[in-house]
VEXVEXBA-522462 format. One record per residue (C-alpha): residue number from 1; residue in one letter; x, y, z. Coordinates in nm, 3 decimals, decimal comma. Layout:
REM residues N
<NUM; A; <X; Y; Z>>;
...
END
This chain:
REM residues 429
<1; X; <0,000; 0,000; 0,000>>;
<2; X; <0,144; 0,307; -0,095>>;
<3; X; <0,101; 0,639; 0,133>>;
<4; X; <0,077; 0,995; -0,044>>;
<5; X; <0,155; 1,326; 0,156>>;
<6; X; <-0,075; 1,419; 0,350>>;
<7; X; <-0,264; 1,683; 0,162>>;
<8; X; <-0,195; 2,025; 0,138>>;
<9; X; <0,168; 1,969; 0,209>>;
<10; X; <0,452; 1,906; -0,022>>;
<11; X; <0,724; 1,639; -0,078>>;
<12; X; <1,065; 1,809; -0,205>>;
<13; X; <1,257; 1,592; -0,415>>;
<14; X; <1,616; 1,706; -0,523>>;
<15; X; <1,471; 1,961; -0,810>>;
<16; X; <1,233; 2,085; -0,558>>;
<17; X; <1,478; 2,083; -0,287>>;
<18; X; <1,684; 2,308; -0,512>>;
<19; X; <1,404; 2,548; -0,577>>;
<20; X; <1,290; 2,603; -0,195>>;
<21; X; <1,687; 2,627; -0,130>>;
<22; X; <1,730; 2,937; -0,400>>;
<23; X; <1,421; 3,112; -0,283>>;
<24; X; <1,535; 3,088; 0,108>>;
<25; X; <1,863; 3,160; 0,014>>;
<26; X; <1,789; 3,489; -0,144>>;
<27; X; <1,543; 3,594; 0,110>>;
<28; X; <1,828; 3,579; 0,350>>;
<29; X; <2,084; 3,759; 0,144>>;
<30; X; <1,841; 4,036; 0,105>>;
<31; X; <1,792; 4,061; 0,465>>;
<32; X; <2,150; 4,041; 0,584>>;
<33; X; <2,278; 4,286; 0,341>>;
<34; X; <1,949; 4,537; 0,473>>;
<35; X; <2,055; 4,482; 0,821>>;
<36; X; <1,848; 4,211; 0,938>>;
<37; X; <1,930; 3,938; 1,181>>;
<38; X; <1,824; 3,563; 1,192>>;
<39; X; <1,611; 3,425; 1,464>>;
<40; X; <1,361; 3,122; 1,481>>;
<41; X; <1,159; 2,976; 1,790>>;
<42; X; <1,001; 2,652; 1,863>>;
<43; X; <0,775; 2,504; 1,619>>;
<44; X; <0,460; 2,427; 1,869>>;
<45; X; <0,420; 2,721; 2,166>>;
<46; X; <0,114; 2,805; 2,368>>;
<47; X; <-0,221; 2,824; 2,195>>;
<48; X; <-0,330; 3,082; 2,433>>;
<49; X; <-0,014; 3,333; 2,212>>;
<50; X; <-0,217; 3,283; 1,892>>;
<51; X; <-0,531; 3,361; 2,056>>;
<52; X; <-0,420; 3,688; 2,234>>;
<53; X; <-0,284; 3,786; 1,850>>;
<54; X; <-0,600; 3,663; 1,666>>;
<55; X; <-0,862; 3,567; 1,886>>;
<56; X; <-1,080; 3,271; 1,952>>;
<57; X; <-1,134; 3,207; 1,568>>;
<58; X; <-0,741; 3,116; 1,547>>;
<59; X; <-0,817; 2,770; 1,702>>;
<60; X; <-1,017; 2,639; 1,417>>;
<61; X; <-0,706; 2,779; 1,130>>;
<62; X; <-0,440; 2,581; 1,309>>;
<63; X; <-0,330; 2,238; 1,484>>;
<64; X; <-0,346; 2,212; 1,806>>;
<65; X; <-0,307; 1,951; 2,073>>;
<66; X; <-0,288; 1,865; 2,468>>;
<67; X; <0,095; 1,797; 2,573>>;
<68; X; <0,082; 1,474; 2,822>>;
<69; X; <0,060; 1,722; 3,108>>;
<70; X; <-0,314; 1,848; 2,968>>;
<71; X; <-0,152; 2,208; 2,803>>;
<72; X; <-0,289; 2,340; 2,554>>;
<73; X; <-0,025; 2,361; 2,264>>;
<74; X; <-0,029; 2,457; 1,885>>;
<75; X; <0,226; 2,416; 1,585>>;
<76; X; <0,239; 2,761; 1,462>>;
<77; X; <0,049; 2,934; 1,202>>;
<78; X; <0,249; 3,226; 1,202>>;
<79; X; <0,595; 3,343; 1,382>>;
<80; X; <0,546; 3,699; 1,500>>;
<81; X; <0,360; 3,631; 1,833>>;
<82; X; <0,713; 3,437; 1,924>>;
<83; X; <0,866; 3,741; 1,797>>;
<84; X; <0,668; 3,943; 2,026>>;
<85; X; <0,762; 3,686; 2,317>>;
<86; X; <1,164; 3,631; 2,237>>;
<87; X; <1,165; 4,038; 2,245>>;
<88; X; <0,977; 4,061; 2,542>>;
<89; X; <1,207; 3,800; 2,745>>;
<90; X; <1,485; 3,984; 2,695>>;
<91; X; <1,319; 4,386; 2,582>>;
<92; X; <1,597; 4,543; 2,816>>;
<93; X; <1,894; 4,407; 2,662>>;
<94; X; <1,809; 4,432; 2,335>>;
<95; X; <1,961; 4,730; 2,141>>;
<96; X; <1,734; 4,934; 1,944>>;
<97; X; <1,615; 4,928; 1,664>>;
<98; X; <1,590; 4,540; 1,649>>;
<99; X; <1,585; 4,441; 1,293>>;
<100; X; <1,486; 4,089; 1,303>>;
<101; X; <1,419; 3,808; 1,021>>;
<102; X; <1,328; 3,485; 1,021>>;
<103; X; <1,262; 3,222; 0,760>>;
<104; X; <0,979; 2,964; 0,959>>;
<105; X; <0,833; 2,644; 0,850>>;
<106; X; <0,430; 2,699; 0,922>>;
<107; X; <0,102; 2,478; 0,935>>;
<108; X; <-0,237; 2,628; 0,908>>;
<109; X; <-0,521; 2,377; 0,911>>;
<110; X; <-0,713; 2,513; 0,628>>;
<111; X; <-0,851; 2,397; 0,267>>;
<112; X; <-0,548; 2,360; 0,083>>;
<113; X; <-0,594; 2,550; -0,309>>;
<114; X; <-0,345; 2,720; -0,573>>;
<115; X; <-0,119; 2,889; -0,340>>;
<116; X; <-0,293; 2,809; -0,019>>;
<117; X; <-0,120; 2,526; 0,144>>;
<118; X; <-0,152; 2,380; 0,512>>;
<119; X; <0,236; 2,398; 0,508>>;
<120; X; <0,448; 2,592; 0,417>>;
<121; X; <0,747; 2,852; 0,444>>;
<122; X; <0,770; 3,257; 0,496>>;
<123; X; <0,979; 3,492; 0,468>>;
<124; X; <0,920; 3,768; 0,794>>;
<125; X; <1,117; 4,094; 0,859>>;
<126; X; <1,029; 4,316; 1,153>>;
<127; X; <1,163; 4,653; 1,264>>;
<128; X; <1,092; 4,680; 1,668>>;
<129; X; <1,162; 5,032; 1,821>>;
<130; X; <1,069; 5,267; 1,562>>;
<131; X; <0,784; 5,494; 1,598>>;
<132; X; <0,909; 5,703; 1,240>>;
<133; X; <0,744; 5,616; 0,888>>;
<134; X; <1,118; 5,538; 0,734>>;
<135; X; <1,078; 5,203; 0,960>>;
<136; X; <0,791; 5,116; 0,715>>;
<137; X; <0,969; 5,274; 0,451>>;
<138; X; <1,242; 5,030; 0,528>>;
<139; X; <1,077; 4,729; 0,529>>;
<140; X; <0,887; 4,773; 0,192>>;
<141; X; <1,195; 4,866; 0,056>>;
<142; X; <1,322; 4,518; 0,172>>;
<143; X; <1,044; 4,349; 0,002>>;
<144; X; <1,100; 4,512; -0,298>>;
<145; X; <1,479; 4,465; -0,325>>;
<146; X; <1,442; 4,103; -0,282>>;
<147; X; <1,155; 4,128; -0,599>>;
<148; X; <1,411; 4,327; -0,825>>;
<149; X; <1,680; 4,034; -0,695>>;
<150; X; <1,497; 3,769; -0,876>>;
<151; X; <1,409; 3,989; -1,166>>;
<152; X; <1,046; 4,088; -1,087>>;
<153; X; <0,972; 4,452; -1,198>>;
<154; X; <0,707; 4,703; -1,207>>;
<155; X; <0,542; 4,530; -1,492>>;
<156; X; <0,475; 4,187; -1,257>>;
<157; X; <0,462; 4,330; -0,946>>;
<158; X; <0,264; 4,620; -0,743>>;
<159; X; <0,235; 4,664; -0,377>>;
<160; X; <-0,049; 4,867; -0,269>>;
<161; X; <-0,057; 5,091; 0,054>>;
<162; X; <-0,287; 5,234; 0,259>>;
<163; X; <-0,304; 5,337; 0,675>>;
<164; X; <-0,572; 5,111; 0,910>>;
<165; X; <-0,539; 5,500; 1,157>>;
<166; X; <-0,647; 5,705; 0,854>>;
<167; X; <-0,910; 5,481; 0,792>>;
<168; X; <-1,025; 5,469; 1,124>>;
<169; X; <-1,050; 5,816; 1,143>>;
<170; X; <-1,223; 5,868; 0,842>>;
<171; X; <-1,479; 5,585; 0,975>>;
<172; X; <-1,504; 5,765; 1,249>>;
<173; X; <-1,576; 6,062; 1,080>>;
<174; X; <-1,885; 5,914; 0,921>>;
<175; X; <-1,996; 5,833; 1,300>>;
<176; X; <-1,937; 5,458; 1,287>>;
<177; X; <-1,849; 5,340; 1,662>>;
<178; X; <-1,546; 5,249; 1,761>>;
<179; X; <-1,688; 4,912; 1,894>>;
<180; X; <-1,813; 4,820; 1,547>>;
<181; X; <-1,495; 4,993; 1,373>>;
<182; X; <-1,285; 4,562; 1,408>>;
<183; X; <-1,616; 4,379; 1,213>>;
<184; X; <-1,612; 4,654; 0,948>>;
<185; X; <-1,255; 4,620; 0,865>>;
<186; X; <-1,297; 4,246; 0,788>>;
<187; X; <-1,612; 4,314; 0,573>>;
<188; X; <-1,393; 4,563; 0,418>>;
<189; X; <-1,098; 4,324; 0,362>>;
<190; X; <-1,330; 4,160; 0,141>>;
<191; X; <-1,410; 4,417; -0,062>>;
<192; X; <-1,177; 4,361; -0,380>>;
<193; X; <-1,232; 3,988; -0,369>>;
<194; X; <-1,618; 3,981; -0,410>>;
<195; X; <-1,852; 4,114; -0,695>>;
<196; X; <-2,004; 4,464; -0,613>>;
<197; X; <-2,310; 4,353; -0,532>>;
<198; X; <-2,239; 4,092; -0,299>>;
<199; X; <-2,034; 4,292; -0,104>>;
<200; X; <-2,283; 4,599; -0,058>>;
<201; X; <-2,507; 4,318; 0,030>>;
<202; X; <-2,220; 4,220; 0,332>>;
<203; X; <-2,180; 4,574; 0,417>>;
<204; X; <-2,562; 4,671; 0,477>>;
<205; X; <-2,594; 4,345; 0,731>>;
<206; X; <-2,243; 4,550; 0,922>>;
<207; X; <-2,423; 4,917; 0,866>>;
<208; X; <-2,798; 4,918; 0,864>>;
<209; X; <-2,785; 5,290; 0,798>>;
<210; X; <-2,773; 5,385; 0,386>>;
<211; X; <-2,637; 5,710; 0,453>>;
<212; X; <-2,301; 5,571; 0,639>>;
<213; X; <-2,292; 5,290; 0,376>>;
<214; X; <-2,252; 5,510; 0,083>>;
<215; X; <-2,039; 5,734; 0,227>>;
<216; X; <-1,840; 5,419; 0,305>>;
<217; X; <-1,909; 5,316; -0,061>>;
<218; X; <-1,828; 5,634; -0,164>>;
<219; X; <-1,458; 5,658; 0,047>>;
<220; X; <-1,365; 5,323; -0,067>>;
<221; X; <-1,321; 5,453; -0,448>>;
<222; X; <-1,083; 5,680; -0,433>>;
<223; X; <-0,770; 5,645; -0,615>>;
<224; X; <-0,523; 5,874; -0,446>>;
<225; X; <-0,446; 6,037; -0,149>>;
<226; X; <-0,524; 6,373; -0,256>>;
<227; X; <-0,839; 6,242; -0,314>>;
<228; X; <-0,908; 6,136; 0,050>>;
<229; X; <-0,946; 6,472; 0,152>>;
<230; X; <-1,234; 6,569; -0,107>>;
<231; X; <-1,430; 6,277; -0,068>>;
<232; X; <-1,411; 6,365; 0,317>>;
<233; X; <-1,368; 6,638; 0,594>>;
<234; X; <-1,049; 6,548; 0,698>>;
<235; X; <-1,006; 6,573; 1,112>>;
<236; X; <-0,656; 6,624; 1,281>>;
<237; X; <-0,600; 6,275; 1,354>>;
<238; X; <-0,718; 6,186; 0,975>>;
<239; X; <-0,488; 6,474; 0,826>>;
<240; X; <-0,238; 6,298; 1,040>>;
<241; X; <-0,233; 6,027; 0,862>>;
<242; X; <-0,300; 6,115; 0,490>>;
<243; X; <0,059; 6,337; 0,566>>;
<244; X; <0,206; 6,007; 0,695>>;
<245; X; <0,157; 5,840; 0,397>>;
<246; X; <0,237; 6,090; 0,141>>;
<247; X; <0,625; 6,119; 0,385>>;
<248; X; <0,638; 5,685; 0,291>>;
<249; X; <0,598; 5,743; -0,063>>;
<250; X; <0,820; 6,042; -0,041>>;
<251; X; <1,071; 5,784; 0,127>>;
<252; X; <0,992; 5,503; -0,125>>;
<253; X; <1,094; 5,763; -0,384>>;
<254; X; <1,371; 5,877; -0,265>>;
<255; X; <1,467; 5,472; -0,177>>;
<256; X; <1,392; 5,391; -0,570>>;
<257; X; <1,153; 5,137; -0,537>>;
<258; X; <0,821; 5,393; -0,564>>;
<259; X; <0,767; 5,258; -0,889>>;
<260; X; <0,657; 4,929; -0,749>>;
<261; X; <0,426; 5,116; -0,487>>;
<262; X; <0,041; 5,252; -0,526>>;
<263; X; <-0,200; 5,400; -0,275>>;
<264; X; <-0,533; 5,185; -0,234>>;
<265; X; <-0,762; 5,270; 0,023>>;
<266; X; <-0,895; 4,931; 0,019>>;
<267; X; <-0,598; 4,750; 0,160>>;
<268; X; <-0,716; 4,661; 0,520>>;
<269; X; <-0,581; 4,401; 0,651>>;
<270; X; <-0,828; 4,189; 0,829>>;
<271; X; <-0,599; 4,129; 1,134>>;
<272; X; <-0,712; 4,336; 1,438>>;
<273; X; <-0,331; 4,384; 1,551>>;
<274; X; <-0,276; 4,661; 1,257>>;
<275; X; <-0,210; 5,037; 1,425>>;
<276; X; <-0,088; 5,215; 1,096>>;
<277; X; <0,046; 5,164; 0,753>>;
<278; X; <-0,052; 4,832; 0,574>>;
<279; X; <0,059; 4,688; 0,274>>;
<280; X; <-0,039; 4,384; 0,004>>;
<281; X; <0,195; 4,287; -0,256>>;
<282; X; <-0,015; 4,136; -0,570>>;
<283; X; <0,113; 4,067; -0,882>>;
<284; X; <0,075; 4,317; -1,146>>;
<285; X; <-0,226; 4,104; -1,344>>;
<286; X; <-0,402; 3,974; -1,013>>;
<287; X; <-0,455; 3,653; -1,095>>;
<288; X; <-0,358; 3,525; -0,765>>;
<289; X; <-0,405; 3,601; -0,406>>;
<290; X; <-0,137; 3,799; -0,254>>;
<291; X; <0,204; 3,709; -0,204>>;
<292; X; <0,271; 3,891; 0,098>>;
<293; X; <0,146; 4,206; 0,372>>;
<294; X; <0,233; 4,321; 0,656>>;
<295; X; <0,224; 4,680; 0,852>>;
<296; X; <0,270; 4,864; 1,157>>;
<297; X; <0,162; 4,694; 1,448>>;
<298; X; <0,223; 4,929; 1,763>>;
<299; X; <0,040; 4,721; 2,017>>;
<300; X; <0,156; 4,378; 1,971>>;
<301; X; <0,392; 4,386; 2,230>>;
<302; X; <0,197; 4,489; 2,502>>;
<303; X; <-0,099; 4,275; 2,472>>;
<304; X; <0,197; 3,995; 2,530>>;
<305; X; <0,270; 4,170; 2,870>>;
<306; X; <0,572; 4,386; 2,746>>;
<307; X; <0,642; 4,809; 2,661>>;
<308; X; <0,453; 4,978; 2,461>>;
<309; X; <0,657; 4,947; 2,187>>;
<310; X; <0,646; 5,033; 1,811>>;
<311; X; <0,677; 4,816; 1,535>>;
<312; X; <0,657; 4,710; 1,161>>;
<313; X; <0,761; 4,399; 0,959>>;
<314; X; <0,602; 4,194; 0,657>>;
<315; X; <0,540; 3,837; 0,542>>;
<316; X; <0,587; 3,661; 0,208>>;
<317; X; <0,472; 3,301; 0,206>>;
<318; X; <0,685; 3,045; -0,073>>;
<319; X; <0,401; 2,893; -0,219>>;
<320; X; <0,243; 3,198; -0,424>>;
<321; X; <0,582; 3,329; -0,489>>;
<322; X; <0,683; 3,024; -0,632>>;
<323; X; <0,411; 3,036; -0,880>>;
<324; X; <0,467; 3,380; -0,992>>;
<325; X; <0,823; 3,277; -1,020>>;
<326; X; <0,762; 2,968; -1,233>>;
<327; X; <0,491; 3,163; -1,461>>;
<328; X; <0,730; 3,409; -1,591>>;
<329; X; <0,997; 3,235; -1,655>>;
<330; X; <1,213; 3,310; -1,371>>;
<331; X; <1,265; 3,006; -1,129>>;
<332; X; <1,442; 2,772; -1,358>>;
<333; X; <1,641; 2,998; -1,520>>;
<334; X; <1,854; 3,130; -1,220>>;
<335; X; <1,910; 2,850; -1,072>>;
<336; X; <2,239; 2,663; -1,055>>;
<337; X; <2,264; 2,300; -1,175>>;
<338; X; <2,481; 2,086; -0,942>>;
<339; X; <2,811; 2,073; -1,109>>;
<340; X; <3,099; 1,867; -0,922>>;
<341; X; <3,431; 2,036; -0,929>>;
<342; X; <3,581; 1,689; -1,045>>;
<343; X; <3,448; 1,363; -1,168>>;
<344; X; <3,754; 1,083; -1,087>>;
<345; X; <3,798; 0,831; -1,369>>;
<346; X; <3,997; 0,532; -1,411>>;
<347; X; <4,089; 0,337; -1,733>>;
<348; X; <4,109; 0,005; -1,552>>;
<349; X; <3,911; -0,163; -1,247>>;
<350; X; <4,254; -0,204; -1,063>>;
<351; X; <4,285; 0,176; -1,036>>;
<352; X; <3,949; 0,173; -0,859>>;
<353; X; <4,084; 0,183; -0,524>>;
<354; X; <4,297; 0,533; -0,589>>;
<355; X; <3,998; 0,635; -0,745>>;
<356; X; <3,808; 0,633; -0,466>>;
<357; X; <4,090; 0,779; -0,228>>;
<358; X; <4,161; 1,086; -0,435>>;
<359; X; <3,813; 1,127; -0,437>>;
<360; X; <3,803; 1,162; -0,053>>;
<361; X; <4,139; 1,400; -0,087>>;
<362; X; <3,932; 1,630; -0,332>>;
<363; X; <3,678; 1,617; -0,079>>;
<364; X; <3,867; 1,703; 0,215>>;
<365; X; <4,015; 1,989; 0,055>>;
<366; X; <3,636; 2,116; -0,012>>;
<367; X; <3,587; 2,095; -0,377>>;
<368; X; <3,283; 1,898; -0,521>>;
<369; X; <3,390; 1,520; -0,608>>;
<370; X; <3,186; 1,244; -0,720>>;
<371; X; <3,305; 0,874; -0,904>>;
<372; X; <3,137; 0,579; -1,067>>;
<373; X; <3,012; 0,325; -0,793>>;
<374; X; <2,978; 0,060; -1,131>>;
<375; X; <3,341; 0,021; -1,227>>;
<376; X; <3,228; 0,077; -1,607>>;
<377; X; <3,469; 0,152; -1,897>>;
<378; X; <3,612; 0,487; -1,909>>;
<379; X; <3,389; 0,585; -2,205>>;
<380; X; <3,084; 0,536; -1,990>>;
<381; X; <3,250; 0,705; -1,705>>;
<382; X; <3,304; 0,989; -1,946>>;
<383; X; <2,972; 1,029; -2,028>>;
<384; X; <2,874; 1,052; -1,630>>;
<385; X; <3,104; 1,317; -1,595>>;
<386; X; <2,943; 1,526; -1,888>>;
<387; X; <2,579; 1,418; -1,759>>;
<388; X; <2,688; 1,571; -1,413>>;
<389; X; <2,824; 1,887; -1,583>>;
<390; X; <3,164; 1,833; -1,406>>;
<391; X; <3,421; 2,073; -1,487>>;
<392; X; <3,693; 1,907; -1,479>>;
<393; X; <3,760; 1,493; -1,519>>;
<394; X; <4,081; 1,348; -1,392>>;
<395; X; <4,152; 1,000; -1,509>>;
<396; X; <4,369; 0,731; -1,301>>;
<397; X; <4,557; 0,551; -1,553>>;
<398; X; <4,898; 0,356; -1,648>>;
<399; X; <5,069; 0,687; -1,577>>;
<400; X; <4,989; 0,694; -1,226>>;
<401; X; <5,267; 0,437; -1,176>>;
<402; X; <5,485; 0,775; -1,237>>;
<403; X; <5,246; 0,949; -0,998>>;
<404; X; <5,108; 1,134; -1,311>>;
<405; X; <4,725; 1,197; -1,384>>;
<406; X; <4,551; 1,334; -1,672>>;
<407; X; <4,325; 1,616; -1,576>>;
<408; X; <4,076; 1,690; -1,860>>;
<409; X; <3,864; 2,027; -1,916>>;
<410; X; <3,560; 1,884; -1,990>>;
<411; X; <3,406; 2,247; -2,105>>;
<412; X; <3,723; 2,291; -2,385>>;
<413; X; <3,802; 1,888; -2,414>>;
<414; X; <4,147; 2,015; -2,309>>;
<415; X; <4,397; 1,745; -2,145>>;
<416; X; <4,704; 1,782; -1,934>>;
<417; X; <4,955; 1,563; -1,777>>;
<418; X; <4,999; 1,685; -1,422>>;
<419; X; <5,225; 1,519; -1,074>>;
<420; X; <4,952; 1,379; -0,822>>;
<421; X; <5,190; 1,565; -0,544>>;
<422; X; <5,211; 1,890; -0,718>>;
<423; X; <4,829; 1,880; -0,791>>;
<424; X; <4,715; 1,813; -0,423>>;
<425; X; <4,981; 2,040; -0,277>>;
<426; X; <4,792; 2,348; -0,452>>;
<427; X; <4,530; 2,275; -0,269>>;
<428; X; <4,484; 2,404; 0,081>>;
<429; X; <4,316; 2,174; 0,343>>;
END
């Protein structure tokens, strides 16, 4: 009886292995060289973290289980409430700003579709300890850098901004309650991904009253940020924000990535943790469901019993990325094939022995060395070495009895006679 994966997850077989490495690998380059340092945490923690992040709903989008002493555990769905707990532990020690990444394995127990798996990995960057805009600034410009390094541009890729404080005050403005302000966001986080009519139809059972809804309606349209202020009598704490936002795109400017950036009211961000700036990155033809969001989230902290304490950060999950990636051409095409250093030959089975040993010396002295396990002729062994892309081929044969090998260039078909001594002696250990 044969046993598949279980579904929504993913086997990674040497190709696929070699795809997830390239796309980790380059999310961590691109933080390092933006000042970011690694971190992880456990894999399971307290369900009672994800609940103080996302509420009681969290429980049915994740695994969890009761440890043999009867606590409540979960695998995590998500890495910033561990974030929020590592800083905590240790918030007086820590010098500011903390620029923190971290590249988790996650499980969310939910429907796996195209893009949307149960497990999976993503990429998070958070900047703790900065109340200015240039922290957001900062870590959209890290998204973006990381989209021009594996040649995504303008024409693929857009990542639209708005603020969750201007919107609250302009809600507020229309005399919606700040008790009702949390359900209207998520109806609003629905807004782009359900015909018109439906969502009207989801709005009027949040806000009986027609007037509010259209102006709702109404503020939800705009295209720009100078048009925030005509479609509404903008308040202090509103004109705060509308300035905030045109300071970021001043920044993102001034960073060169503002050409991947647009204002749209409508990104929300259904998470209740949000205090500020949001973000969605989509790509260019929205055909499928964002890559990756994030924002400022000023209150995090304290609800997990630390400072008051500002800070912003993103996440971009593999899966969608990867599909992007693969659509345009992109994955494939930058990625290395394996290609040994040396492939050791021999022209006769008795040379098999020093075969093998100078393959362990190549080793040792760190270059890529591989050999034929099948003792097959030399024209065979030939052809492995050009089916592994070596670049070089060194064949064991009646000269080594003058401690002689021939070392053949297997990109020019060039050959040389070289001393075994003199060749391993270049070589530093």
């Amino acid at each position: 009886m044969k046993i598949p994966p279980v579904k929504g997850t993913r086997d990674f077989y040497p190709p696929d292995m070699a795809r997830r490495n390239w796309i980790i690998d380059g999310w961590k380059k691109v933080s390092v060289r933006n000042g970011f340092e690694e971190y992880d945490g456990p894999i399971f923690e307290y369900l009672k973290m994800f609940q103080i992040k996302s509420g009681d709903e969290i429980v049915e989008q994740l695994f969890s289980l009761k440890d043999r002493g009867g606590r409540d555990l979960a695998i995590r769905p998500e890495i910033t409430p561990t974030l929020a707990r590592m800083v905590n532990q240790q918030i007086n020690s820590l010098p500011r700003p903390i620029k923190w990444f971290s590249v988790p394995r996650l499980c969310r127990a939910e429907r796996p579709q195209r893009g949307r798996l149960r497990e999976f990995f993503q990429w998070n960057i958070d900047i703790i300890g900065i109340d200015d805009v240039l922290a957001d600034a900062e870590v959209i410009f890290t998204a973006c850098d990381y989209l021009r390094e594996v040649e995504l541009t303008p024409e693929d890729i857009v990542v639209k901004i708005s603020s969750r404080e201007m919107l609250a005050a302009l809600l507020l403005a229309i005399d919606i309650p700040e008790s009702e302000l949390e359900p209207l966001y998520t109806v609003l986080d629905k807004r782009s991904k359900l015909p018109a009519e439906a969502f009207e139809e989801m709005l009027a059972g949040q806000v009986s009253d027609k007037n509010k809804r259209d102006k709702i309606i109404k503020l939800m349209t705009v295209e720009s940020i100078e048009q925030v202020g005509n479609c509404l009598q903008l308040g202090d704490k509103a004109k705060e924000s509308v300035d905030e936002l045109k300071r970021l795109f001043e920044l993102l400017e001034v960073m060169g990535v503002a050409d991947f950036c647009v204002f749209d009211i409508g990104i929300v961000r259904g998470l209740a943790y949000y205090t500020g700036i949001v973000f969605e990155i989509y790509d260019k033809a929205t055909e499928l469901r964002a890559i990756g969001g994030g924002g400022r989230y000023d209150d995090l902290l304290k609800q997990f019993g630390g400072p008051a304490i500002p800070a912003t950060g993103f996440g971009i999950g593999d899966c969608v990325l990867a599909i992007l990636l693969e659509e345009k051409g992109l994955l494939d095409k930058q990625l290395s094939s394996p290609q040994p250093d040396y492939f050791v030959a021999f022209t006769d089975k008795q040379f098999f022995p020093k075969a093998i040993e100078l393959t362990a010396k190549l080793r040792t002295k760190g270059f890529a060395a591989n050999f034929d396990y099948k003792s097959a002729n030399l024209s065979k062994q030939l052809k492995q070495a050009s089916a592994q892309n070596a670049k070089k081929c060194i064949i064991i044969g009646s000269e080594f009895e003058n401690n002689e090998l021939v070392i053949k260039d297997m990109t020019t078909g060039k050959q040389e006679l070289v001393n075994i001594n003199e060749f391993l002696g270049q070589f530093k250990s």
